[in-house]
N, C-alpha and C positions, 0 to 999 in steps of 0.2 A: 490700045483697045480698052475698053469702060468695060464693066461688069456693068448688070441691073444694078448690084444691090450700092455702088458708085453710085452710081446716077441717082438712086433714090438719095441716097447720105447727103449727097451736093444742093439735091432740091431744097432739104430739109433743114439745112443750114441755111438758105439763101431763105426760104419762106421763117427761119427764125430772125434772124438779120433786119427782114422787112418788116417784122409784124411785132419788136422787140418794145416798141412805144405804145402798142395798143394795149390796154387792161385785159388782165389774165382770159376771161370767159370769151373773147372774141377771139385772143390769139389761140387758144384752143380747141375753137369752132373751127377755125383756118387749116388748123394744123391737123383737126379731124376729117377736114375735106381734102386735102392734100394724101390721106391716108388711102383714102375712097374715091380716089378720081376716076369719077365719069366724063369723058371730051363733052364739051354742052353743054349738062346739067351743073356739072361742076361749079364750070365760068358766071350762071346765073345766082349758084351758093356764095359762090367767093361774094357777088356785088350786094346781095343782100347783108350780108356779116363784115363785109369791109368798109363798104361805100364805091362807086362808080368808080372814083378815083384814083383809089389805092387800088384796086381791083385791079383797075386797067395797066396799071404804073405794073404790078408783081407780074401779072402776062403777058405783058410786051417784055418784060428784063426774062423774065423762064424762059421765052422761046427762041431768043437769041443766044 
């Protein structure tokens, strides 16, 4: 059994891991909407601040 605050710790590594290449100010946009998740608006923050790409790549690996 997972605790929230697991589950959040795990996200939070795995969104550091992916987003470790990107220059500071994006990976802390990412990491500020990771803080903030709204289902939705979120996924449309991530693609503006990541690119369609990477976007797509971190939420298909999150949700599995």
């Amino acid at each position: 059994m997972f605790r929230p605050s697991d589950l959040l710790k795990r996200r939070r590594r795995f969104f550091e891991e992916v987003t470790r290449d990107l220059d500071p100010g994006k990976r802390e946009a990412a990491m500020a909407i990771l803080e903030s998740w709204r289902e939705g608006e979120s996924d449309k923050d991530l693609v503006e601040v990541l690119g369609e790409e990477l976007a797509k790549k971190l939420l298909r690996k999150e949700k599995t």
